[in-house]
N, C-alpha and C positions, 0 to 999 in steps of 0.2 A: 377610760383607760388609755384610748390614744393620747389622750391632752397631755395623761401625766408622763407617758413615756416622752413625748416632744419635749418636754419641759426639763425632764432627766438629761434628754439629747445636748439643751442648750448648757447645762453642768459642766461638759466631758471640752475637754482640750481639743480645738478643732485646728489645730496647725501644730507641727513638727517640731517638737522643740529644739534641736540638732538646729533647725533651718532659724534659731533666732525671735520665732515667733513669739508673742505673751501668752502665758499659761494664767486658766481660771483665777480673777482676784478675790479675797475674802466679800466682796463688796456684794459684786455679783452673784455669789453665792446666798449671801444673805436676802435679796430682794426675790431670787427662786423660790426660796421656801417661803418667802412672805408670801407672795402669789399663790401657789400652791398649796399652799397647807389648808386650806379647808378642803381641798380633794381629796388628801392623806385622811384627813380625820374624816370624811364622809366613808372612805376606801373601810377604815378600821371600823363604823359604825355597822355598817352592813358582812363584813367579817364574822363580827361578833354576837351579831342578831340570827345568822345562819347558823352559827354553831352552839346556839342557846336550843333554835326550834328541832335541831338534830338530835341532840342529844337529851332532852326534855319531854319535848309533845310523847305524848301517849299512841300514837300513833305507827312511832317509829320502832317503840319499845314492846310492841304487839306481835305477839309470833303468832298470831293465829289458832292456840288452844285456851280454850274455855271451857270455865264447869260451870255447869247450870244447876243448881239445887230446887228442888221445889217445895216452893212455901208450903209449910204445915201450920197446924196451930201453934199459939206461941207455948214456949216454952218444952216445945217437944222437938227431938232428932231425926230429921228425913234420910230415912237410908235410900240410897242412890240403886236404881232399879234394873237390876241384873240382866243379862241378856237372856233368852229363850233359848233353850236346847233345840237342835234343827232336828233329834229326834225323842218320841215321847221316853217319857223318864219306864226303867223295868218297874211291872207291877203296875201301875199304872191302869184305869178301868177306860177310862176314853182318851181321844185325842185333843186335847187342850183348841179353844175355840180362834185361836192366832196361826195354831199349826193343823187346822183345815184344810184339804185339800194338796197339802205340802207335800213332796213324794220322799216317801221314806218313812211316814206318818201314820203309825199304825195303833190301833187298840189292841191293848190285852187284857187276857182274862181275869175277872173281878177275884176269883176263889178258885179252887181248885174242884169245888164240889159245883160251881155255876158252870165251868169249865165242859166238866165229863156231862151233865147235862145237856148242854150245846151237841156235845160230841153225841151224845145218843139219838134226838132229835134228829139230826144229817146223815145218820149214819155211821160214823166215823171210826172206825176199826180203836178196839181196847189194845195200847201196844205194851208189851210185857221189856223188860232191859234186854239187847241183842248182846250185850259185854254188863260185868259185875262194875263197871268205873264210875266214876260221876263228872256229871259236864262239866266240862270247860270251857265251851264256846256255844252261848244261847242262840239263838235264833235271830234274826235282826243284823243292823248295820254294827259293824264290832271293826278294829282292828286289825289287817292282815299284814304276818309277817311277812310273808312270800313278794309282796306288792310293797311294803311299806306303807301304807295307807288304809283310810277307811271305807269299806266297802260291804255289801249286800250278803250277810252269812247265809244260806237260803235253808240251813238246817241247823242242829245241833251236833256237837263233837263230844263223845263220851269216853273219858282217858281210859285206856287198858295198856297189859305189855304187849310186845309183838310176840306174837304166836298163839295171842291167846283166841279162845274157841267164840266166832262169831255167830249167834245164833238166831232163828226168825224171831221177829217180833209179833208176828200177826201171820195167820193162814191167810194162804192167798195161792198164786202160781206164777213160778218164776217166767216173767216174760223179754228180759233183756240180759244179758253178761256179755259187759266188752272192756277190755282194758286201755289203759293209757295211762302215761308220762303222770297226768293231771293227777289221776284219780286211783293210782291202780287196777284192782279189779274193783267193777260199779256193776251193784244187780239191783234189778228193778223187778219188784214182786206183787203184780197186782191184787189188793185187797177186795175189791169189789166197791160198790156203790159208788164208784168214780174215784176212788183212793189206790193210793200206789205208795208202798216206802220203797225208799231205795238206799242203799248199803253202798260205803266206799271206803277205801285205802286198805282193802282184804290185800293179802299176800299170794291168796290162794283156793280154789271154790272146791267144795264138796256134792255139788247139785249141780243139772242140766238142763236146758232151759226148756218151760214145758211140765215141770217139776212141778205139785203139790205138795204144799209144806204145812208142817203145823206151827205154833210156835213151840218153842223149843229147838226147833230143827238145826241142824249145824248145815249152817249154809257153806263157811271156813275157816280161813285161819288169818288173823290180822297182822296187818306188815307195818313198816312205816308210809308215813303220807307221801302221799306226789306231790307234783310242783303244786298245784293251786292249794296247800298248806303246807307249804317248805316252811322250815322254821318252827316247829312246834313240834311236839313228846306223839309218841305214839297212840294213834285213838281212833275209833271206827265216827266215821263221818254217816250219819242218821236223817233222812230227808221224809217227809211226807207229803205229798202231791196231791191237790183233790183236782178232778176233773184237768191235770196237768201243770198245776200251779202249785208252788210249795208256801204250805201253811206251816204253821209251829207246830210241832209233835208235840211237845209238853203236856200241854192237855190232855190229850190222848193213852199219854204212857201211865202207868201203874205205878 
């Protein structure tokens, strides 16, 4: 490159023409490019060969995604193989053998009549409906409006209107009522054998703690939800506890 610029240099008018000097002859001119020009054309040769492997090779034209299909027999269609749900599908009898050990990763019950069996076995208190509604919100990782995101429902939610009559699910005796923001009025009624339900988003109690209850009993009166289910219709939030841990009511309930 330096050559051909020197060579360009000896081209250019190198005195004053004002001061009389001779200006570039046709002559001189010609014998430059005689010289020169196989550097021109090597210059264009390599130009041209860059902008061939640029816009060409495979290489440059690669973004970096790829589908991979996997070969089947011939003449058959490979469907492309779906991702795994991070939690087991509803209904569902075990925990798929990928999502072992995975947190969030739960079995449920096969039948409803394999179910109450279980439940008998343990111990596990028969629970009758606390409200006439039907669930809205199962047990399990779901949705929350309140948060925006997906997170750990640790009970069921059973729609009703507000004010309506909340009633025991299960005998037992009232062993906690405390309010808050979250949850409005939360009673925890322990059933025995290590089982506890506990009742939330009342308005208002009709019992004291201490209390023997049968089911039926009108524990109160339902309000709307607190903060930890802001966003959703009015509904009695339904938990049951073995041994302090909340298991799925479902099975249990009638």
């Amino acid at each position: 490159m330096l050559k051909i610029l020197a060579s360009w240099k000896k081209l250019l008018p190198t005195r004053n023409p004002l001061a009389g000097h001779r200006f570039l002859n046709p002559a001189d001119l010609q014998r430059a490019l005689r010289r020169r020009g196989l550097y021109l054309v090597l210059l264009a040769v390599l130009f041209s060969g860059s902008y061939y492997l640029v816009t060409n090779n495979a290489a440059f034209r690669d973004h970096g995604v790829r589908t991979f299909q996997t070969a089947g027999p011939a003449g058959t269609t490979v469907v492309p193989v779906q991702p795994q749900p991070q939690e087991t599908p509803a209904g569902s009898t075990t925990v798929p053998p990928d999502l072992q050990g995975q947190q969030g990763a739960q079995a449920a019950p096969a039948t409803q009549q394999q179910a109450g069996q279980e439940a008998k076995d343990a111990g596990q208190p028969v629970l009758s409906a606390p409200v006439p509604g039907q669930i809205t919100a199962r047990y399990g990782f779901a949705y929350a409006p309140a948060f925006g995101d997906y997170r750990f429902h640790s009970g069921v939610d059973l729609a009703a209107p507000a004010g309506s009559q909340v009633k025991a699910a299960g005998a037992g005796v009232v062993k906690e009522i405390a309010y808050s923001d979250a949850w409005r009025y939360r009673l925890v009624i322990d059933n025995g054998n290590g089982y506890q339900t506990v009742y939330a988003n009342l308005n208002n109690i009709k019992i004291a703690k201490g209390d023997k209850v049968q089911p039926g009993t009108v524990l109160g009166e339902l309000g709307e939800p607190g903060t930890a289910e802001a966003g959703t219709g009015a509904h009695l939030h339904l938990e049951l506890l073995k041994n302090g841990k909340a298991v799925d009511p479902v099975p249990a309930m009638r």
